[in-house]
Backbone and ligand atoms as CSV (ligand in chain L), in Angstrom:
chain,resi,resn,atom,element,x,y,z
A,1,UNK,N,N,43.293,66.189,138.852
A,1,UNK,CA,C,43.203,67.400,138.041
A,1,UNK,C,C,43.512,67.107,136.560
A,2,UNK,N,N,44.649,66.316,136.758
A,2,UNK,CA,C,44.857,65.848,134.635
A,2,UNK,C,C,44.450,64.509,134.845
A,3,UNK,N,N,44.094,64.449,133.427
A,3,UNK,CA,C,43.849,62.934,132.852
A,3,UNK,C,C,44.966,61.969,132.883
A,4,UNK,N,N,44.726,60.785,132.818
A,4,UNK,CA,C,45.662,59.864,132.448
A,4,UNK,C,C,46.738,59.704,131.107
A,5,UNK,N,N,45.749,60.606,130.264
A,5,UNK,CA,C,46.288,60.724,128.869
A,5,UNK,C,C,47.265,62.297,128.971
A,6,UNK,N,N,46.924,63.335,130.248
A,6,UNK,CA,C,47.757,64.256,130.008
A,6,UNK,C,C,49.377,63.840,130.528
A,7,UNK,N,N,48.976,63.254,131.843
A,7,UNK,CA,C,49.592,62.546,132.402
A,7,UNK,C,C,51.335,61.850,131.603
A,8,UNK,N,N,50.490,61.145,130.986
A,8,UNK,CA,C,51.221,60.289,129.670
A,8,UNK,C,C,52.208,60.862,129.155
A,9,UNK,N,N,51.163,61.565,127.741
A,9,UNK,CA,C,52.127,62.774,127.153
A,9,UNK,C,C,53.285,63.758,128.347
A,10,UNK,N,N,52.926,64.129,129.047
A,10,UNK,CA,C,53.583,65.166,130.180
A,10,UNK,C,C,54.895,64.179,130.323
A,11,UNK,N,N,54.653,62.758,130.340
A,11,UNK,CA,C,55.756,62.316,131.145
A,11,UNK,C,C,56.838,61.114,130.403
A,12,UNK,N,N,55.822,60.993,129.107
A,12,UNK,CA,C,56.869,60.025,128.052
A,12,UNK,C,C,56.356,61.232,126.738
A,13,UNK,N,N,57.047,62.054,126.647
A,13,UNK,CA,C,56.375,63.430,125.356
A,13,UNK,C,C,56.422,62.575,124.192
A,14,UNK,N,N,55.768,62.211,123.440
A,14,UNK,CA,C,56.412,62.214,121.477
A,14,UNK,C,C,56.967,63.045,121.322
A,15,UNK,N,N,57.725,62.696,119.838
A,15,UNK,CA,C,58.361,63.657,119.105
A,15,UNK,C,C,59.214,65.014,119.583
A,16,UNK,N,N,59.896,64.736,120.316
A,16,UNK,CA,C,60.559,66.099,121.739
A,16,UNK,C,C,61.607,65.644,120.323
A,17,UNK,N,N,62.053,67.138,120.141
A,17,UNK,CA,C,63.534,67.500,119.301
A,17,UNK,C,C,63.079,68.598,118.498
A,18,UNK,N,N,64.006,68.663,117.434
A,18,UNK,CA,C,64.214,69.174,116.592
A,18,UNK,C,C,64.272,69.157,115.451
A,19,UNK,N,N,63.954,68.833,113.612
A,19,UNK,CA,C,64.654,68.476,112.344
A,19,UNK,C,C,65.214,69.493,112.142
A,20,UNK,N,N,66.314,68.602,111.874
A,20,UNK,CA,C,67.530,69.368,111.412
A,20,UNK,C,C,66.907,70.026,109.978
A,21,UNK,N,N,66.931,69.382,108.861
A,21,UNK,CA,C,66.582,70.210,107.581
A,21,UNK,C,C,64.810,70.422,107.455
A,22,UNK,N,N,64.193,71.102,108.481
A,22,UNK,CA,C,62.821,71.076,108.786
A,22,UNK,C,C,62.378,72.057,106.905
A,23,UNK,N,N,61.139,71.559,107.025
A,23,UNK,CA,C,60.317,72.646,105.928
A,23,UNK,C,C,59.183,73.255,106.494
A,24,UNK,N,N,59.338,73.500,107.407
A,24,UNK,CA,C,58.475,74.548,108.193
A,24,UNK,C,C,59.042,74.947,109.602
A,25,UNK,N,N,59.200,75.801,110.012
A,25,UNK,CA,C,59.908,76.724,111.570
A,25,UNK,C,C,58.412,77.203,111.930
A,26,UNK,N,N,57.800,76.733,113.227
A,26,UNK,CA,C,56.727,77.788,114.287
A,26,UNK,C,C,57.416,78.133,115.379
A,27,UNK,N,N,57.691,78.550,115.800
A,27,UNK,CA,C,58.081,79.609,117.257
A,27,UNK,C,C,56.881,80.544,117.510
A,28,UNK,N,N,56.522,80.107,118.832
A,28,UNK,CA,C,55.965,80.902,119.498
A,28,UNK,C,C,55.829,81.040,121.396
A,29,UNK,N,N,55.140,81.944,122.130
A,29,UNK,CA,C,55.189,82.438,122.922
A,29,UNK,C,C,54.053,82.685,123.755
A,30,UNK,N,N,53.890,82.533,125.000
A,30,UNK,CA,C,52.504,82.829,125.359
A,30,UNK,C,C,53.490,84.206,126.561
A,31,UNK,N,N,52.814,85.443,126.115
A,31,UNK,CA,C,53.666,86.440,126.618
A,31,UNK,C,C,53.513,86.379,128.140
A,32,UNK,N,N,51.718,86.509,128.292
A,32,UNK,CA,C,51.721,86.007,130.242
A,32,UNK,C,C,52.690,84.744,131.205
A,33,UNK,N,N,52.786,84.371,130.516
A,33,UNK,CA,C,53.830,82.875,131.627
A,33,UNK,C,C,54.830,83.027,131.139
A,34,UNK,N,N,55.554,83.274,129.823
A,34,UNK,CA,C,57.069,83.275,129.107
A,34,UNK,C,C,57.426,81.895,128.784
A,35,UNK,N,N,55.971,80.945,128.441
A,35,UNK,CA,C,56.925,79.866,127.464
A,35,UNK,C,C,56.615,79.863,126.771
A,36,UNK,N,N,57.731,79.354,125.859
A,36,UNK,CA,C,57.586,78.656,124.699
A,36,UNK,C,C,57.900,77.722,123.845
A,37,UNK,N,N,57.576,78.164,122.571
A,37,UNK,CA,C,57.723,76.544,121.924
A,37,UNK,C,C,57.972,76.212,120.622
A,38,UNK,N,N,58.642,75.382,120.086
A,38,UNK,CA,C,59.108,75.380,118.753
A,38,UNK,C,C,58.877,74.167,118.044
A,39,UNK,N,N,57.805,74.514,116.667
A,39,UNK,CA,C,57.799,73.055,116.342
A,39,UNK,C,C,58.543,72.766,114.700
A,40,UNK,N,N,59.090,72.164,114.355
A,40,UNK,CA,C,59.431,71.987,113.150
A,40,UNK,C,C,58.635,70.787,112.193
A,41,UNK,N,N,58.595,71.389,111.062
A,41,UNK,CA,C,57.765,70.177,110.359
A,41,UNK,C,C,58.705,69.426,108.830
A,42,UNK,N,N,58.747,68.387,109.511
A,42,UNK,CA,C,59.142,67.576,107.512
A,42,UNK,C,C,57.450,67.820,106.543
A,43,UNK,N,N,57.810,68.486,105.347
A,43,UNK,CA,C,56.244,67.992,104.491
A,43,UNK,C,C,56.815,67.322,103.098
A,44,UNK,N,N,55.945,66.391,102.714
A,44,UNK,CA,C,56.277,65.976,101.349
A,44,UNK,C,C,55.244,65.784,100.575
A,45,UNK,N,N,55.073,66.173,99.359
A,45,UNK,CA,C,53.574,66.368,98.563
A,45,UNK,C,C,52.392,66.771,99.710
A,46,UNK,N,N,52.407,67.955,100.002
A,46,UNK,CA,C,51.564,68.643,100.806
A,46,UNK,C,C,51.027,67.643,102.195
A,47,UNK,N,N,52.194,66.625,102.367
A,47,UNK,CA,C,51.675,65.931,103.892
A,47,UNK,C,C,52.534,66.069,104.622
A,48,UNK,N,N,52.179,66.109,106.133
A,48,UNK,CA,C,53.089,66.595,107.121
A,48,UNK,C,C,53.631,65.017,107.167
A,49,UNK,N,N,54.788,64.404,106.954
A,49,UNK,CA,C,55.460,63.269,107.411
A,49,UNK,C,C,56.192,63.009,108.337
A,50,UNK,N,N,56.532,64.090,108.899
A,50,UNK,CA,C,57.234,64.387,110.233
A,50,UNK,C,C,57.156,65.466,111.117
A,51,UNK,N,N,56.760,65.516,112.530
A,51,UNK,CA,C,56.886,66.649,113.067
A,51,UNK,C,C,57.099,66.620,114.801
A,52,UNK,N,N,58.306,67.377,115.641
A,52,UNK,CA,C,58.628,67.631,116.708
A,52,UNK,C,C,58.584,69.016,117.388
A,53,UNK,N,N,58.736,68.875,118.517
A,53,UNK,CA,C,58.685,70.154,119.158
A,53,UNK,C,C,59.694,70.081,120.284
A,54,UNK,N,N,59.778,71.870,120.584
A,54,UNK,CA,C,60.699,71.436,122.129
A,54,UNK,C,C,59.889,72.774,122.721
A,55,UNK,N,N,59.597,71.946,123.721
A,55,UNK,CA,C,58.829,73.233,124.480
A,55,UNK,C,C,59.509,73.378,125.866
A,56,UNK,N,N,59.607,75.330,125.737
A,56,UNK,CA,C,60.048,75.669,127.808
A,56,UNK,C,C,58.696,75.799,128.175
A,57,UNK,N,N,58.117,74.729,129.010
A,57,UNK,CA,C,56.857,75.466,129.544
A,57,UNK,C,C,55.975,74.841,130.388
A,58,UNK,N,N,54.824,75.193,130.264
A,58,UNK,CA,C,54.353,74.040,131.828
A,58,UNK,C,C,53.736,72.479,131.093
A,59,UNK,N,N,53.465,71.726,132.122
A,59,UNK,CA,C,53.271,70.101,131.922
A,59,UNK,C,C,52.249,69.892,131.004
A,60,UNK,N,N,51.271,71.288,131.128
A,60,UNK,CA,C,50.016,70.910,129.662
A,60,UNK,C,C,50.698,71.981,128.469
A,61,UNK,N,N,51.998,72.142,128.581
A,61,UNK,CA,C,51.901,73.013,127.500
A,61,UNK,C,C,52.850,71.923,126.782
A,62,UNK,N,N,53.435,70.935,127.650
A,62,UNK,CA,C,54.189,70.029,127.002
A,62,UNK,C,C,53.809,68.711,126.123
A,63,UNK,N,N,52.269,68.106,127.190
A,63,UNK,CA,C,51.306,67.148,126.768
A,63,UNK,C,C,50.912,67.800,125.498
A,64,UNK,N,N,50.300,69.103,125.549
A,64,UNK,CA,C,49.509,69.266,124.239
A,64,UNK,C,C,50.515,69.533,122.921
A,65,UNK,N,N,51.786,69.985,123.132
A,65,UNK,CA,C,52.884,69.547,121.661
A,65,UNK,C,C,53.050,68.773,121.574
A,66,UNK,N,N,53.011,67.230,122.847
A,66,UNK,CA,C,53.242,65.997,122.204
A,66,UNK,C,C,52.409,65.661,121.739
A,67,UNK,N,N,50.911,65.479,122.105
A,67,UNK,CA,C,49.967,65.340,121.269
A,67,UNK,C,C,49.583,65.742,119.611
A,68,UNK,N,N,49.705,67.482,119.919
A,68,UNK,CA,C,49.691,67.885,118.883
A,68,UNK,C,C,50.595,67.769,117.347
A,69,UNK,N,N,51.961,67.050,117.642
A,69,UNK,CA,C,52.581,66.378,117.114
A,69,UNK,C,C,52.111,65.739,116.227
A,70,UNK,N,N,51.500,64.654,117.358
A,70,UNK,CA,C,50.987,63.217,116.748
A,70,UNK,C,C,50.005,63.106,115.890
A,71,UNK,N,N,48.824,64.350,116.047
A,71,UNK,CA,C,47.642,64.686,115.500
A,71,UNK,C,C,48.149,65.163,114.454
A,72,UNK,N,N,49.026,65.662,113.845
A,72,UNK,CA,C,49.597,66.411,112.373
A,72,UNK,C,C,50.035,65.346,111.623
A,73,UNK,N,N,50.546,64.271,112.410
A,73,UNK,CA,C,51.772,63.273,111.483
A,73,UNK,C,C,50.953,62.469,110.426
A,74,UNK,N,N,50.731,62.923,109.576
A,74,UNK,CA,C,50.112,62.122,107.939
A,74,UNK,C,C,49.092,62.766,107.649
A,75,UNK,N,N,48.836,63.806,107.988
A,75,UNK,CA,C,48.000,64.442,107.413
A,75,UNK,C,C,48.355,65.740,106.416
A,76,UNK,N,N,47.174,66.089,105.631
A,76,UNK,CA,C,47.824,67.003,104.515
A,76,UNK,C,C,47.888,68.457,105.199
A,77,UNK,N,N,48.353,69.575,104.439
A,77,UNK,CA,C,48.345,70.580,105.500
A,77,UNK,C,C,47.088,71.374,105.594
A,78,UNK,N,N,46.143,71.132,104.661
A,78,UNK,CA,C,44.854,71.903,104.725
A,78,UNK,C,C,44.250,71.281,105.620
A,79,UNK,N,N,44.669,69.683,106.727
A,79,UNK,CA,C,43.901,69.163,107.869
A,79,UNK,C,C,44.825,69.260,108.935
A,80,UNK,N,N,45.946,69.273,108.966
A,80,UNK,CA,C,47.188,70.114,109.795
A,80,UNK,C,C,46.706,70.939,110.318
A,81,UNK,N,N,46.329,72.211,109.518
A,81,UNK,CA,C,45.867,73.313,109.906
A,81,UNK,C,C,44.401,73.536,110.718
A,82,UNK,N,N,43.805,72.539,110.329
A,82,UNK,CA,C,42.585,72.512,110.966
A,82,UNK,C,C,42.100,71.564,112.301
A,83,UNK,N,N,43.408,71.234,112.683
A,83,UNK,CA,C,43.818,70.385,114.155
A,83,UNK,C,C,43.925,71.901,115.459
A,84,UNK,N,N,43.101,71.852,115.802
A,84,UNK,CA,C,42.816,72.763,116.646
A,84,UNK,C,C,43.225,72.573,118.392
A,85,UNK,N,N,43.296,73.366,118.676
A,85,UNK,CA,C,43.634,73.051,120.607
A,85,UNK,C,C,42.574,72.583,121.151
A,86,UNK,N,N,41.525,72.962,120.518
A,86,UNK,CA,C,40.132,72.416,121.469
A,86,UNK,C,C,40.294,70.975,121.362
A,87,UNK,N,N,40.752,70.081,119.537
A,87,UNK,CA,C,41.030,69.051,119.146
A,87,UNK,C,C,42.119,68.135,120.037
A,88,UNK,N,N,43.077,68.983,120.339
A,88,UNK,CA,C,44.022,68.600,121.259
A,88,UNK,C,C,43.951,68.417,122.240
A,89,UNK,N,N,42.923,69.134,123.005
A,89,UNK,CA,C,42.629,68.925,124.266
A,89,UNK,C,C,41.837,67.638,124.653
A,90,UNK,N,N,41.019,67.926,123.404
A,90,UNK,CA,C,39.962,66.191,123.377
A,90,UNK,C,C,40.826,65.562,123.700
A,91,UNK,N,N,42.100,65.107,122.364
A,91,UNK,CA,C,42.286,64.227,122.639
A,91,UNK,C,C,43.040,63.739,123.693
A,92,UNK,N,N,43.303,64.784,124.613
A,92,UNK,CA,C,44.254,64.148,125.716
A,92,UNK,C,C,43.304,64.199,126.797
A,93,UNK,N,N,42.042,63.956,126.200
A,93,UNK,CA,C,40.628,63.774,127.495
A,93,UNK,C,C,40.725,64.740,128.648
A,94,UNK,N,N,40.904,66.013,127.617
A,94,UNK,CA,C,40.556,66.989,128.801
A,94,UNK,C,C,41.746,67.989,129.375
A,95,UNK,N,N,41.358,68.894,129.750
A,95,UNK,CA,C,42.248,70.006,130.441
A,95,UNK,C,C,41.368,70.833,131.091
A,96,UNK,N,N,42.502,71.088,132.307
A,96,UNK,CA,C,41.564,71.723,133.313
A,96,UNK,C,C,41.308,73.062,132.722
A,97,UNK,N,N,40.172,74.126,133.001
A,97,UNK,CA,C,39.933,74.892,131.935
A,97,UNK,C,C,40.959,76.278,132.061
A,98,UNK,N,N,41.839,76.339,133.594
A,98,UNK,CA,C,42.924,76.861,133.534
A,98,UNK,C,C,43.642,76.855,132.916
A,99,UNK,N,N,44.525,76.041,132.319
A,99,UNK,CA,C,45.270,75.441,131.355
A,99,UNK,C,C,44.780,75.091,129.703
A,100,UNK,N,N,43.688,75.187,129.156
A,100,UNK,CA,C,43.315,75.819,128.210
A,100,UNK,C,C,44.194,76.163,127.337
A,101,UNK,N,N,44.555,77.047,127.829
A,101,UNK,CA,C,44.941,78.662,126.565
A,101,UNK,C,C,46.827,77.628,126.711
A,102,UNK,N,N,46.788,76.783,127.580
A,102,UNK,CA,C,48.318,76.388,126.842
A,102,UNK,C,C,47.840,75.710,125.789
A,103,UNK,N,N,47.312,75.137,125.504
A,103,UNK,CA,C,47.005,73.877,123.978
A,103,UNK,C,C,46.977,75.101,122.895
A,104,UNK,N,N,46.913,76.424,123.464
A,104,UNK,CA,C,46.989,77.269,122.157
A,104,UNK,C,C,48.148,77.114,121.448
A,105,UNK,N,N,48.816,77.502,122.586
A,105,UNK,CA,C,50.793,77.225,122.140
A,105,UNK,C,C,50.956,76.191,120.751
A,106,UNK,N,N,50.622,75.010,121.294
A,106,UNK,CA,C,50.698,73.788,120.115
A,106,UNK,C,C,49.718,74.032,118.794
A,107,UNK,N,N,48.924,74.830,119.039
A,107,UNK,CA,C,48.052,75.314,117.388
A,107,UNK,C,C,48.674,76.265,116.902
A,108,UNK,N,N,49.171,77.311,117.673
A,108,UNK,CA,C,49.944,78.277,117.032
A,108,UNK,C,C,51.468,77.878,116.323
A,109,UNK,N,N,51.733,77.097,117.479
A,109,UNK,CA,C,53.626,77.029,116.607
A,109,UNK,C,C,52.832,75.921,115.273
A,110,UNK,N,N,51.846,75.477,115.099
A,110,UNK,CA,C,51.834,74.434,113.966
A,110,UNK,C,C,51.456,75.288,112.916
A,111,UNK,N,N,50.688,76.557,113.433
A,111,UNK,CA,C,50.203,76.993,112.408
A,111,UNK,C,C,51.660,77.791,111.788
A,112,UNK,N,N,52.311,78.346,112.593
A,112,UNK,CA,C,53.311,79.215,112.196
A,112,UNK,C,C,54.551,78.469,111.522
A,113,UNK,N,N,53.995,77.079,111.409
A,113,UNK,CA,C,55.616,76.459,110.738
A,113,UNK,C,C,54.417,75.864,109.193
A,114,UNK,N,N,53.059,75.741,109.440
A,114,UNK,CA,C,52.879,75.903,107.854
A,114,UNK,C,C,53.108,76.836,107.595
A,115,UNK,N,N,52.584,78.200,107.707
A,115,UNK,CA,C,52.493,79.001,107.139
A,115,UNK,C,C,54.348,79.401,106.726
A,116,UNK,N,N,55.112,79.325,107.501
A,116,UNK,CA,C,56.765,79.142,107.239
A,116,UNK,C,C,56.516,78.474,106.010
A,117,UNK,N,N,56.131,77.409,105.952
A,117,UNK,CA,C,56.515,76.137,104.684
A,117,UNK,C,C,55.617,77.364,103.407
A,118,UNK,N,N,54.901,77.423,103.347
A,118,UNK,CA,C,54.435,78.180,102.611
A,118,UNK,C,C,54.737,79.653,102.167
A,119,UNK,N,N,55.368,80.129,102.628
A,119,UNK,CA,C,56.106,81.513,102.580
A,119,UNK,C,C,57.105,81.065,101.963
A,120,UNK,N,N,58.321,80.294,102.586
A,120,UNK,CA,C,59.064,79.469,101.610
A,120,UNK,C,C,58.875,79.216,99.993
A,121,UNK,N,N,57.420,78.563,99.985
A,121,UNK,CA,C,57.160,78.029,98.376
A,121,UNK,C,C,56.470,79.295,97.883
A,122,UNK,N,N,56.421,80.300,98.182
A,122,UNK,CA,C,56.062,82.108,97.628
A,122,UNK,C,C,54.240,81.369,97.617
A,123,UNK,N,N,53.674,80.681,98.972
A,123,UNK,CA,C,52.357,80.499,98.243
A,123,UNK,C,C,51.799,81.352,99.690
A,124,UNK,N,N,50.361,81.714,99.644
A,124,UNK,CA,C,50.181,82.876,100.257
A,124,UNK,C,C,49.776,82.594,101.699
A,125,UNK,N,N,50.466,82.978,102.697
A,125,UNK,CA,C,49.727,82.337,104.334
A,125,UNK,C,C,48.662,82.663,104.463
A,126,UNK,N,N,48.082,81.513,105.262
A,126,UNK,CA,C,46.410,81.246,105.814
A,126,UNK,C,C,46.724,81.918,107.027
A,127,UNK,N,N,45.111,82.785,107.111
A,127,UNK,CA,C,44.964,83.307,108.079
A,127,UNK,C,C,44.462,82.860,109.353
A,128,UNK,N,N,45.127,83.203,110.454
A,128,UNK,CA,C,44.851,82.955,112.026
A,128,UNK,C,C,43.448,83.382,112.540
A,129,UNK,N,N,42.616,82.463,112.698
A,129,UNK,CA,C,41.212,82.474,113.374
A,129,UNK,C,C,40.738,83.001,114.709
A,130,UNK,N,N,41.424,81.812,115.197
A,130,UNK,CA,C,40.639,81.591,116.557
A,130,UNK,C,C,41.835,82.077,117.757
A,131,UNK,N,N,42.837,81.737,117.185
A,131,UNK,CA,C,43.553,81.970,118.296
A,131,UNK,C,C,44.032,82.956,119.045
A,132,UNK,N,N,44.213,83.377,120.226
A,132,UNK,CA,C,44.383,84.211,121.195
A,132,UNK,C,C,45.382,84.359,122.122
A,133,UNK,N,N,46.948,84.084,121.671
A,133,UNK,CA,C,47.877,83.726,121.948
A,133,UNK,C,C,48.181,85.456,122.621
A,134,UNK,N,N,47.647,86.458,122.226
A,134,UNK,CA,C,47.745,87.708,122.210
A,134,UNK,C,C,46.828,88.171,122.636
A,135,UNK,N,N,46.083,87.104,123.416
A,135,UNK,CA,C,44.905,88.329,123.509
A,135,UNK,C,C,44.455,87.986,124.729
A,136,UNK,N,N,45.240,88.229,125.996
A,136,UNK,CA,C,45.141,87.361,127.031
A,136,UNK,C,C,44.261,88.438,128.091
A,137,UNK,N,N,44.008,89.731,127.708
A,137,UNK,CA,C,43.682,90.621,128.919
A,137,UNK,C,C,42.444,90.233,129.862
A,138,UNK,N,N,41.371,89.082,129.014
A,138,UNK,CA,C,40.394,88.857,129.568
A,138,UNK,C,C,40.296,87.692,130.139
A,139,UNK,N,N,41.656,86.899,129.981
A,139,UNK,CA,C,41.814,85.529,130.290
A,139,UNK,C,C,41.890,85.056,131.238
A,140,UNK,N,N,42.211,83.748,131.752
A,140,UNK,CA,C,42.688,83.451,132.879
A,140,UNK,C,C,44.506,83.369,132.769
A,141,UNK,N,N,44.895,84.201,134.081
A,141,UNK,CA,C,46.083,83.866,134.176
A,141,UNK,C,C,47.406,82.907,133.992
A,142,UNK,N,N,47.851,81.967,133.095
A,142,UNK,CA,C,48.945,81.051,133.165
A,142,UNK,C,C,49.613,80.577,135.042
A,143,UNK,N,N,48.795,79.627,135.277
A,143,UNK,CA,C,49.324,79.386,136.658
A,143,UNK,C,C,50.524,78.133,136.461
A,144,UNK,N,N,51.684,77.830,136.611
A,144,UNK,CA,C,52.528,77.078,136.875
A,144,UNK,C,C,51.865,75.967,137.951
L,1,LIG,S1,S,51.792,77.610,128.588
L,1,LIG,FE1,FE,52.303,78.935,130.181
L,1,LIG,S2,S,51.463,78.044,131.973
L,1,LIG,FE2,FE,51.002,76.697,130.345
């Protein structure tokens, strides 16, 4: 059912913690299952140089923050931001299409700790696209 690469991530995570003096806070929630997830970001001259997460939640909601981690680390935040779950999912070769809507989790808390970093520097938050963290009525259920 998972890849070798979800596998992986699920079971040696990257970047699992916290920064202490983070410049960006995402918290978020997928309200159907009740996890969630928190990612913090170091940025310096508009590049993400550091970033962790700690997620309560299921095994692809954990693969895709470690991943999604990894996919942010050196990049600027206008390509940060444009690291998507579908992106995440690639790269962990796949998710069953049940499990899906967890790789949202990891686009949302990233988006919500730029947009943090940016609220911070009074510059104006980018708006949320695609995601559907909220918008689950037509979805498939969060199965554990
Ligand atoms: S994020 Fe809730 S089941 Fe995966």
């Amino acid at each position: 059912m998972y890849s070798d690469k979800v596998m992986d991530h699920f079971k040696n995570p990257r970047n699992v913690g916290e920064i202490e003096d983070a410049d960006g806070i995402g918290e978020v929630g997928n309200p159907s299952c009740g996890d969630i997830m928190k990612i913090t970001l170091k940025i310096k001259n508009n590049i993400v140089v550091d970033a962790k997460f700690k997620t309560f939640g299921c095994g692809a909601a954990i693969a895709s923050s470690s991943m999604a981690t990894e996919l942010v680390r050196g990049k600027t935040l206008e390509e940060a931001w444009e690291v998507s779950n579908k992106a995440v999912a690639e790269a962990l070769e796949g998710l069953p299409p049940i499990k899906m809507h967890c790789s949202v989790l990891a686009e949302g808390g990233i988006h919500k700790a730029i947009n943090d970093y940016r609220r911070r520097h009074s510059l104006p938050e980018w708006e949320e696209k695609n995601l559907h963290i909220h918008d689950h009525d037509n979805d498939v259920e969060c199965q554990h």
